[in-house]
Backbone as a printed PyTorch tensor [residue, N CA C, xyz], in Angstrom:
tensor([[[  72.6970, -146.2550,  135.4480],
         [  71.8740, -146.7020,  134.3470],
         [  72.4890, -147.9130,  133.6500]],

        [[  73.8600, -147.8400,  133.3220],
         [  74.4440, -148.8490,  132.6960],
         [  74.8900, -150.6230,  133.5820]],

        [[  74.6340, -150.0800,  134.6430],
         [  74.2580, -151.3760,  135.5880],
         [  73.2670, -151.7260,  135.6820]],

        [[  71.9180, -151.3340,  135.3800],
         [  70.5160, -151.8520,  135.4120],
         [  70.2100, -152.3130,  134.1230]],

        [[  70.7930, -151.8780,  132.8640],
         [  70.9400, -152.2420,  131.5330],
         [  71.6950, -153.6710,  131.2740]],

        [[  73.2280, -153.5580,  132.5260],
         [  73.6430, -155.1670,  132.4310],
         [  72.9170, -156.2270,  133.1210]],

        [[  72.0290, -155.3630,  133.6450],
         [  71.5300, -156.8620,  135.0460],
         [  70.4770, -157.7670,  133.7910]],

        [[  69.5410, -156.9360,  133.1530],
         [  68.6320, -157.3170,  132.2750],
         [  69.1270, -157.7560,  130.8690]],

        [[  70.2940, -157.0760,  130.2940],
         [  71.0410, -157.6020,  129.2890],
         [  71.5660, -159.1600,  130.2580]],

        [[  71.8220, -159.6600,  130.8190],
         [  72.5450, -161.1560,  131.4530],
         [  70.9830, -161.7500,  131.7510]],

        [[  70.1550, -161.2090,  132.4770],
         [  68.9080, -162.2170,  132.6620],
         [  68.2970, -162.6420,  131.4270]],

        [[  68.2480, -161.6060,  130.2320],
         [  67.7250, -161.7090,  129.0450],
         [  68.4840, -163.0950,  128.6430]],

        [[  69.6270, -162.7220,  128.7080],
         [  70.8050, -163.9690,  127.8950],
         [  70.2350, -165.5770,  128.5070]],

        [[  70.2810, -165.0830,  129.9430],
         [  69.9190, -166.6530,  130.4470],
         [  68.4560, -167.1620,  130.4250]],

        [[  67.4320, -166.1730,  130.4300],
         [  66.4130, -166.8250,  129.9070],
         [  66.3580, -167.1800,  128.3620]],

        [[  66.5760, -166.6970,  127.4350],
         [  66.8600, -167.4540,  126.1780],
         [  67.4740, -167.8710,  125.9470]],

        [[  68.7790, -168.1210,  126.8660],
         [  69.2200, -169.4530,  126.3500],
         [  69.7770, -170.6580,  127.2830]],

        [[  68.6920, -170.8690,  127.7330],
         [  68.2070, -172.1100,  128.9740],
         [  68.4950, -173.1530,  128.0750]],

        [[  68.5570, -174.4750,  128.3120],
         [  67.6400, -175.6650,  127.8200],
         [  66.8200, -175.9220,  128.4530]],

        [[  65.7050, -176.3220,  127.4600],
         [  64.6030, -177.1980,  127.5880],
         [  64.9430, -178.0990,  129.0350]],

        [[  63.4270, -177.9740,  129.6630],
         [  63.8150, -179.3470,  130.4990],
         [  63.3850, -180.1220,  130.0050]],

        [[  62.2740, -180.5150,  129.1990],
         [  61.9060, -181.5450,  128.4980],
         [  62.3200, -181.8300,  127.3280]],

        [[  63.0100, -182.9120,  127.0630],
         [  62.2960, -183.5980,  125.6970],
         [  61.5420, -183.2660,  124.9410]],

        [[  61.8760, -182.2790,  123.2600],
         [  60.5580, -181.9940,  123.0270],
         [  60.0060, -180.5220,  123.5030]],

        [[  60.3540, -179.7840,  124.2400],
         [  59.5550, -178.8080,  124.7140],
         [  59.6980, -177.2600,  123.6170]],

        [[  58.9370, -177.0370,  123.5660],
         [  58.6170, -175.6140,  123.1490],
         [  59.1940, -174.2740,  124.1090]],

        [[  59.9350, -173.4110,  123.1130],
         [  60.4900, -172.1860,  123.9560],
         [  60.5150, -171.0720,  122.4410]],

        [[  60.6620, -170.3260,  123.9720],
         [  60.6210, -168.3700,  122.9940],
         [  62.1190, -168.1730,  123.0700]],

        [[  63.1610, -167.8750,  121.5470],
         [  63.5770, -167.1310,  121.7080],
         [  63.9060, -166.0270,  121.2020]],

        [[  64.5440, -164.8030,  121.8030],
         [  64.3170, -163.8710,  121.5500],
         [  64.7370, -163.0930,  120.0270]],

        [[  65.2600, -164.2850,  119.1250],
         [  65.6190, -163.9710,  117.6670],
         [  64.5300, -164.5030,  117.0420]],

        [[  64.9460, -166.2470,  117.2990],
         [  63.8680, -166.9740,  116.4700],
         [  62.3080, -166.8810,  116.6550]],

        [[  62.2250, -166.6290,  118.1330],
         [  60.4950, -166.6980,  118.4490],
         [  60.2940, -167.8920,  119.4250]],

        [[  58.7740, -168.5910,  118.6760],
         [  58.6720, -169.6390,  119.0930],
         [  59.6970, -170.7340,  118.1930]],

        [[  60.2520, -171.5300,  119.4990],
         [  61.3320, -172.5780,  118.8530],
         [  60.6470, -174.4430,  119.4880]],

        [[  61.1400, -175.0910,  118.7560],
         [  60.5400, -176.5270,  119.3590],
         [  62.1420, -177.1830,  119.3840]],

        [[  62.5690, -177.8920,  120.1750],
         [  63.5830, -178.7870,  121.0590],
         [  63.1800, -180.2570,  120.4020]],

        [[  64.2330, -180.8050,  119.4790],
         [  63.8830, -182.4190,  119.4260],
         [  65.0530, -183.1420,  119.7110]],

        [[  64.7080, -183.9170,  120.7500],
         [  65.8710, -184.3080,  121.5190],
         [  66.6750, -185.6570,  120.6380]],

        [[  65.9640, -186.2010,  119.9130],
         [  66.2390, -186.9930,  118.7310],
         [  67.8380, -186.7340,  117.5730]],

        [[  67.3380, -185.7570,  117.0380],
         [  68.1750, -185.1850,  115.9050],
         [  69.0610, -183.9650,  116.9220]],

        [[  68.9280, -183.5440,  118.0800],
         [  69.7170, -182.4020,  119.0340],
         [  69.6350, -181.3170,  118.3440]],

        [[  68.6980, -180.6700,  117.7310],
         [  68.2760, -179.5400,  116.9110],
         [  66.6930, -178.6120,  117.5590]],

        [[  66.8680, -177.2070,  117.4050],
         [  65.9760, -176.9550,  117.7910],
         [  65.4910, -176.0830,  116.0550]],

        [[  64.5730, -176.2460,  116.1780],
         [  63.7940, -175.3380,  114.8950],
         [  62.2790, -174.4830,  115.2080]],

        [[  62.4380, -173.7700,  114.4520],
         [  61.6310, -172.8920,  114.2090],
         [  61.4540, -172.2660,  112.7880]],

        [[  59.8740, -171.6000,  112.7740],
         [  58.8860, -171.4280,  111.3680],
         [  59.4120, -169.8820,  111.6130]],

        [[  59.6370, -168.6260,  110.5670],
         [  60.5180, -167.6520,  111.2550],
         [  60.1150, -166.8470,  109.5880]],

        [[  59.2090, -165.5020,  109.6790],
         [  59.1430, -164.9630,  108.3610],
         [  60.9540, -164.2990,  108.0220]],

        [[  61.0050, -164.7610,  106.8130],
         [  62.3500, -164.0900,  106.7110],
         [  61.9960, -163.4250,  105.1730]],

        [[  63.5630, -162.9180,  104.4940],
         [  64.0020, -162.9920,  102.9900],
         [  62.5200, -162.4450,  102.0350]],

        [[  61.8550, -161.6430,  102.2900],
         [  60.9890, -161.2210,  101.3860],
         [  59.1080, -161.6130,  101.7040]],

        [[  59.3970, -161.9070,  103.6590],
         [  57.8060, -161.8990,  104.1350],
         [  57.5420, -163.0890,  103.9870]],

        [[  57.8660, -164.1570,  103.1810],
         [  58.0570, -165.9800,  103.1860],
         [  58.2710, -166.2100,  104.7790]],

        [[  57.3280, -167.4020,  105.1100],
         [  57.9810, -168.3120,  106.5280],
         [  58.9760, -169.2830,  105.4070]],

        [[  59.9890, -169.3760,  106.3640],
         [  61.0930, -170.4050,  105.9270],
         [  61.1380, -171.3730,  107.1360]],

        [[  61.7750, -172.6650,  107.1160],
         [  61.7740, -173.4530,  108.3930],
         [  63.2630, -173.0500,  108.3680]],

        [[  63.8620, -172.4440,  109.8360],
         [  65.1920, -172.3480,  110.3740],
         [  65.6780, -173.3570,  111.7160]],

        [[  66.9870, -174.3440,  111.3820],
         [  67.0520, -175.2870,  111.8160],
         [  68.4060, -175.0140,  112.6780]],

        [[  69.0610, -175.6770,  113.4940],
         [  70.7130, -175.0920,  114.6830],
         [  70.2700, -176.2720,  115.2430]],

        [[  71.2450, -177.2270,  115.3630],
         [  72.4080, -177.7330,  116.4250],
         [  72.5300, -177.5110,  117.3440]],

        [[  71.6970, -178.3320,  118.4370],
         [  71.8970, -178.0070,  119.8290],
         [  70.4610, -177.5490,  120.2400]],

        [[  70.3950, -177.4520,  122.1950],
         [  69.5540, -177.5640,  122.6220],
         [  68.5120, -175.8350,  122.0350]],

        [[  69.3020, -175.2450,  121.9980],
         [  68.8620, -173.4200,  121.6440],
         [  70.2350, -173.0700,  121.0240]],

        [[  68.8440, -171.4420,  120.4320],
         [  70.1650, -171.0180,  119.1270],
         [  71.1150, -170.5710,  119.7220]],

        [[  72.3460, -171.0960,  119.3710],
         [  74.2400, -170.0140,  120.0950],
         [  73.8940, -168.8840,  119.3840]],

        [[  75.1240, -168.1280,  119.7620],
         [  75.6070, -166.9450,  119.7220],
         [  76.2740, -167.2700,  118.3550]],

        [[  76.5170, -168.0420,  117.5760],
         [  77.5470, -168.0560,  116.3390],
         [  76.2900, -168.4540,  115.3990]],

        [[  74.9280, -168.9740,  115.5580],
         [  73.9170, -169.3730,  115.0350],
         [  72.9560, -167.7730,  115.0720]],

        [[  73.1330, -167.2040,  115.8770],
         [  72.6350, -165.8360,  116.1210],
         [  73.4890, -164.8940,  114.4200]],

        [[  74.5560, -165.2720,  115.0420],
         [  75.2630, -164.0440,  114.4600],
         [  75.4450, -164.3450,  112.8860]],

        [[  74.9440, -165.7400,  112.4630],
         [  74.8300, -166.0160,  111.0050],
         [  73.2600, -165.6370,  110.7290]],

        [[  72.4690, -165.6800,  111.6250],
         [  70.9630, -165.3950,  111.0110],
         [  71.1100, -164.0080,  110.0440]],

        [[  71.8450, -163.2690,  111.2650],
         [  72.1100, -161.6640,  111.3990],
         [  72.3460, -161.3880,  109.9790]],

        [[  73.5430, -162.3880,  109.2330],
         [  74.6260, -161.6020,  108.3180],
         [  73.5440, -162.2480,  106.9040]],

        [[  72.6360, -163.2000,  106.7930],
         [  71.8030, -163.7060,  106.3600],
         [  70.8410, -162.8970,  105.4110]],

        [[  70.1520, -161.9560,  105.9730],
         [  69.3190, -161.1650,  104.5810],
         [  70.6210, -160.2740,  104.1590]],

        [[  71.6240, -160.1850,  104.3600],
         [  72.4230, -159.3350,  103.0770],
         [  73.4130, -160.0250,  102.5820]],

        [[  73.6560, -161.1950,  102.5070],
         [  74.2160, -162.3570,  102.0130],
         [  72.8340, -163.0000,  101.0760]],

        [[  71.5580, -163.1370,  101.3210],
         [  71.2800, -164.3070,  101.1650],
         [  71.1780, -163.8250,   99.4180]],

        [[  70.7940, -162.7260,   98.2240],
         [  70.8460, -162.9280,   97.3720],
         [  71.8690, -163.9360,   96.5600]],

        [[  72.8990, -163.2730,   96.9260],
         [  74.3310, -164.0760,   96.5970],
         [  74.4330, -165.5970,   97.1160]],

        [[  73.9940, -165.8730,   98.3160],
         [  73.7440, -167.1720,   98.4870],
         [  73.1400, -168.0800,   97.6830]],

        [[  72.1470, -167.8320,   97.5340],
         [  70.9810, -168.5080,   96.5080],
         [  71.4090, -168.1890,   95.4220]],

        [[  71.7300, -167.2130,   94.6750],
         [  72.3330, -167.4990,   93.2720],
         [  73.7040, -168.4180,   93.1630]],

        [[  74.7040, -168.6510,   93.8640],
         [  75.3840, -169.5570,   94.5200],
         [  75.1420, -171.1160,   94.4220]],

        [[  74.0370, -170.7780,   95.3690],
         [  73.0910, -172.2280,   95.2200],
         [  72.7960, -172.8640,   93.8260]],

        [[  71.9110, -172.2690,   93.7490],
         [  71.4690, -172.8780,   92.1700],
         [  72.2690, -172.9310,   91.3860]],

        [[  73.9490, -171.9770,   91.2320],
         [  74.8920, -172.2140,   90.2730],
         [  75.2940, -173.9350,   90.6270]],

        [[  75.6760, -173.9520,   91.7170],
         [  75.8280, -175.0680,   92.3490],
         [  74.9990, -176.6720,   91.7940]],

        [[  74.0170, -176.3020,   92.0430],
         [  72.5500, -177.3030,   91.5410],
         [  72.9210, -177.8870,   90.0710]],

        [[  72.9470, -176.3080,   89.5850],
         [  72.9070, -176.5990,   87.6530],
         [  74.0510, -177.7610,   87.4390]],

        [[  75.1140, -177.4580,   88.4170],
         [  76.3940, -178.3490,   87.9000],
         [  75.7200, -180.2430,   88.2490]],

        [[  74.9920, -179.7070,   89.2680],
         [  75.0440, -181.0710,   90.0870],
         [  73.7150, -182.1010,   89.1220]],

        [[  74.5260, -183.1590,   88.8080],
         [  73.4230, -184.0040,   88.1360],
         [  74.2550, -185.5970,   88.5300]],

        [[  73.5400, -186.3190,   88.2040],
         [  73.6580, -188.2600,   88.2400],
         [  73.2140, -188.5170,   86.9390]],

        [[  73.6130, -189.5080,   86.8640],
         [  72.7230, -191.0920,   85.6930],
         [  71.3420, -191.0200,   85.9460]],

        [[  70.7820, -190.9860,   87.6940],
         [  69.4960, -191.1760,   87.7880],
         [  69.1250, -189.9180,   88.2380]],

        [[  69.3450, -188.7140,   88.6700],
         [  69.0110, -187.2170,   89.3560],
         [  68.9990, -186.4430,   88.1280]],

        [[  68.3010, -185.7950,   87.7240],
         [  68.3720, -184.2250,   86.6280],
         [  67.5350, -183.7520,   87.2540]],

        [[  67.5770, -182.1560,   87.3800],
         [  66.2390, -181.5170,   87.2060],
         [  66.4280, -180.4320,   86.1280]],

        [[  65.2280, -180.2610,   85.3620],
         [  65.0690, -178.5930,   84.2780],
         [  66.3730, -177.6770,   85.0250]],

        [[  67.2640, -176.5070,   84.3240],
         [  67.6300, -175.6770,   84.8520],
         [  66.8530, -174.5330,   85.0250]],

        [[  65.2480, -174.5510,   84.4830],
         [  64.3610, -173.7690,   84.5970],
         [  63.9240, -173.8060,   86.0780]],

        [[  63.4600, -174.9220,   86.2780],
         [  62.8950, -175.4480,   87.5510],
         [  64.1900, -174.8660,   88.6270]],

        [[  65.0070, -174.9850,   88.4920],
         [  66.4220, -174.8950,   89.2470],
         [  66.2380, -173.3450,   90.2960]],

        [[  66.2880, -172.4290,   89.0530],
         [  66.2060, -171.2140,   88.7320],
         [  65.0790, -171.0040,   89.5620]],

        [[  63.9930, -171.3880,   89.6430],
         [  62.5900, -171.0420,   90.2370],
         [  62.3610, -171.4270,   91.6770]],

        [[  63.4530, -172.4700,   91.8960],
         [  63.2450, -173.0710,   93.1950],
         [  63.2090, -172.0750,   94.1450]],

        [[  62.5520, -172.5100,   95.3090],
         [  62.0780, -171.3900,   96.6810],
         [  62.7690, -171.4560,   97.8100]],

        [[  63.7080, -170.8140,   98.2770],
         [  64.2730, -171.4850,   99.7540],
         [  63.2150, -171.7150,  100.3250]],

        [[  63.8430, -172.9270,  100.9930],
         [  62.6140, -173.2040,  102.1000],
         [  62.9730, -173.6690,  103.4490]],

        [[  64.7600, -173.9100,  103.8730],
         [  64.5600, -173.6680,  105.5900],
         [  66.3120, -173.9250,  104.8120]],

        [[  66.6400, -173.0920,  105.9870],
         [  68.0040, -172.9360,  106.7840],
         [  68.0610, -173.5580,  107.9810]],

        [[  69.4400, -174.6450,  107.8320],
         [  70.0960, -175.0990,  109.2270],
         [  71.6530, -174.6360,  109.0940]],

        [[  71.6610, -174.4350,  110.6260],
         [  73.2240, -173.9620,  110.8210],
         [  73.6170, -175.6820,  111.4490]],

        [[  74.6430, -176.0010,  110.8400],
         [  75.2880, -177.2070,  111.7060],
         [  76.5500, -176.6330,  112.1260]],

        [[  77.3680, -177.1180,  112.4740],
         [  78.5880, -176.5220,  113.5690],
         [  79.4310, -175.4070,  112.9270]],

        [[  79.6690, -174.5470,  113.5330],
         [  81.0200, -174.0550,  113.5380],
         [  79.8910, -172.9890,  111.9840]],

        [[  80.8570, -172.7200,  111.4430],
         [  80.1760, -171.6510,  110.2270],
         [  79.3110, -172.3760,  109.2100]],

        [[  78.8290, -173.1760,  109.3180],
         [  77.9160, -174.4980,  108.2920],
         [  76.8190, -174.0470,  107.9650]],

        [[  76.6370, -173.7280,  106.7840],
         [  74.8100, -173.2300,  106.7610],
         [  74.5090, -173.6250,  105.2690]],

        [[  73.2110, -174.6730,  105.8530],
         [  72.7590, -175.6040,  104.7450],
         [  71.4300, -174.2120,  104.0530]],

        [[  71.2670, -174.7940,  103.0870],
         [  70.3610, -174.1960,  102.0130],
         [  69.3090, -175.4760,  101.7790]],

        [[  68.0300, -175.0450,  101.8230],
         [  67.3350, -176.6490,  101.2330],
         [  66.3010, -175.5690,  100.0460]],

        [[  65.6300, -175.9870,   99.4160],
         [  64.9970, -176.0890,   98.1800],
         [  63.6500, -177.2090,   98.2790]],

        [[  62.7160, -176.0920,   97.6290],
         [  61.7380, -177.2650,   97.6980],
         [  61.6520, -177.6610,   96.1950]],

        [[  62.6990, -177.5000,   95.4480],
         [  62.7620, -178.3150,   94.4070],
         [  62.2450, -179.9400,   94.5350]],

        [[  61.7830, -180.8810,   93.7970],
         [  61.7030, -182.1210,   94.3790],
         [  61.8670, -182.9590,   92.8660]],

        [[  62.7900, -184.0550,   92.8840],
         [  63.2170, -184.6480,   91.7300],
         [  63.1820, -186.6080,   92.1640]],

        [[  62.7890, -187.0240,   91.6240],
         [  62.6600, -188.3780,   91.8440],
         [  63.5190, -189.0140,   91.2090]],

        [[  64.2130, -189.8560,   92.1230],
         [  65.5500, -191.0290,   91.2760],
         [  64.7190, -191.9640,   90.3710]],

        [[  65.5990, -192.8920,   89.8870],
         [  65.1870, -194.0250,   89.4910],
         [  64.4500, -195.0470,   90.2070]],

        [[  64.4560, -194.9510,   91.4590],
         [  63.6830, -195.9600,   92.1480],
         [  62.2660, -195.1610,   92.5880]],

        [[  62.1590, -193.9240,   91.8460],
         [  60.9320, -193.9250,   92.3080],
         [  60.8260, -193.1550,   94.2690]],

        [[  62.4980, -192.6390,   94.4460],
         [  62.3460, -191.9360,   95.9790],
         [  62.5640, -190.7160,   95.5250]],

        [[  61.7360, -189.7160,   96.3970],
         [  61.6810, -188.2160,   95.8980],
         [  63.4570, -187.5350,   96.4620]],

        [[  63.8020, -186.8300,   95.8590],
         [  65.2350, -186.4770,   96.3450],
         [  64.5900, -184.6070,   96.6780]],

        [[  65.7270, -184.1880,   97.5400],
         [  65.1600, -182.4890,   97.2720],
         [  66.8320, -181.6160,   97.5310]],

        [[  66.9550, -180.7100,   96.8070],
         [  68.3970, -180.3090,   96.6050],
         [  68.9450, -179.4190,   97.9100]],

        [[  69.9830, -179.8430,   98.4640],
         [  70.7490, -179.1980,   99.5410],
         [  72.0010, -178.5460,   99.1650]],

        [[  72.4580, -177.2810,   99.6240],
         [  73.8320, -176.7690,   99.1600],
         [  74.2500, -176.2790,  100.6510]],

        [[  75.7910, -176.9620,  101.0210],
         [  76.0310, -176.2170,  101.9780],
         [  77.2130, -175.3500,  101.6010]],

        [[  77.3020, -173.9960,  102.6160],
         [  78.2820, -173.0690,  102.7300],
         [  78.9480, -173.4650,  103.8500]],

        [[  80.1630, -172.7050,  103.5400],
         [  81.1070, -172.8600,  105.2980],
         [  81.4980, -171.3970,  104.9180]],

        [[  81.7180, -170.7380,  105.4710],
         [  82.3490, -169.2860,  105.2870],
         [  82.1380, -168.9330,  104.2450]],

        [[  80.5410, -168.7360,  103.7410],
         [  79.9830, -168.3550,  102.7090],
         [  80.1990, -168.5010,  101.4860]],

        [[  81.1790, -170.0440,  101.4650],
         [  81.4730, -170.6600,  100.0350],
         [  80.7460, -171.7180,  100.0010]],

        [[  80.2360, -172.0540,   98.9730],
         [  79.5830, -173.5380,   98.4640],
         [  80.5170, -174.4600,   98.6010]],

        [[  80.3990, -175.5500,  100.0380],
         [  81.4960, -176.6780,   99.9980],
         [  80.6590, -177.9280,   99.3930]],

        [[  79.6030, -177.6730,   99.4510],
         [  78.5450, -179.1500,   98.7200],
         [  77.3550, -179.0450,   98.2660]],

        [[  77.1070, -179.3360,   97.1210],
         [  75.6030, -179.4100,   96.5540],
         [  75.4560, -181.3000,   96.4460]],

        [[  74.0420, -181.0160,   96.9700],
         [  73.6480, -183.2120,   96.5740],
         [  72.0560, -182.9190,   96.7460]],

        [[  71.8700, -183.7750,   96.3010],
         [  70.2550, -184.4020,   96.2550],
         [  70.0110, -185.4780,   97.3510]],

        [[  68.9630, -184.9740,   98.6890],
         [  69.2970, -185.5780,   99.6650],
         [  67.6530, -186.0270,   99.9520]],

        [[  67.1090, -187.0840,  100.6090],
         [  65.9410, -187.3550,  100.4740],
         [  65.1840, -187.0010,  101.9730]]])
């Protein structure tokens, strides 16, 4: 039994996590779902209900999700309160000459997509949206590395 369990546990592995042959192509995998490949930015993403029945956009580095992009989704709904309050502590601090937003607004903001970039990196975005002085919309990013806030900025 436990040899017919590994043959399909290893085929499973290698069909989800193929690359794309195309440029661009659309794939299933077996965490995220449907995923889209942009050979541009080397990121694959996917629309993915998470955190309270919300679709969030979830973003990874590379052709399909790793095993270290897997295993942060995982640790993700029981982290993410603490994350996001994190976040926004983060935010409140973060201001410019030309960037403010309300700390009301702050407070209210909605996650709205997770990217893992390398190694333990996991960005936070916000659909907060705050306009500089010139009139370009900014929207607030906080990243973690081992579940500490290494950066909050206003990124456009």
């Amino acid at each position: 039994m436990s040899r017919i369990r590994a043959f399909f546990d290893g085929l499973f592995r290698r069909i989800g996590s193929r690359p794309p042959r195309r440029p661009d192509e659309t794939f299933i995998d077996a965490v995220f779902g449907e995923c889209q490949y942009d050979r541009v930015s080397n990121s694959w993403t996917s629309h993915t209900t998470a955190f309270g029945g919300g679709t969030i956009l979830v973003r990874g580095r590379g052709h399909v999700p790793t095993v270290d992009q897997i295993m942060l989704w995982r640790q993700l709904p029981d982290r993410m309160p603490q994350l996001v309050l994190n976040a926004r502590e983060g935010l409140l601090r973060l201001s410019t000459d030309d960037l403010r937003a309300e700390s009301s607004d702050i407070m209210n903001a909605r996650l709205e997509e997770v990217r893992f970039e390398s190694g333990k990196i996991v960005q936070l975005f916000f659909d907060l949206e705050v306009f500089d002085s010139s009139g370009c919309a900014r929207y607030p990013m906080v990243t973690f590395e081992n579940w500490s806030v290494t950066e909050s900025e206003w990124v456009i």
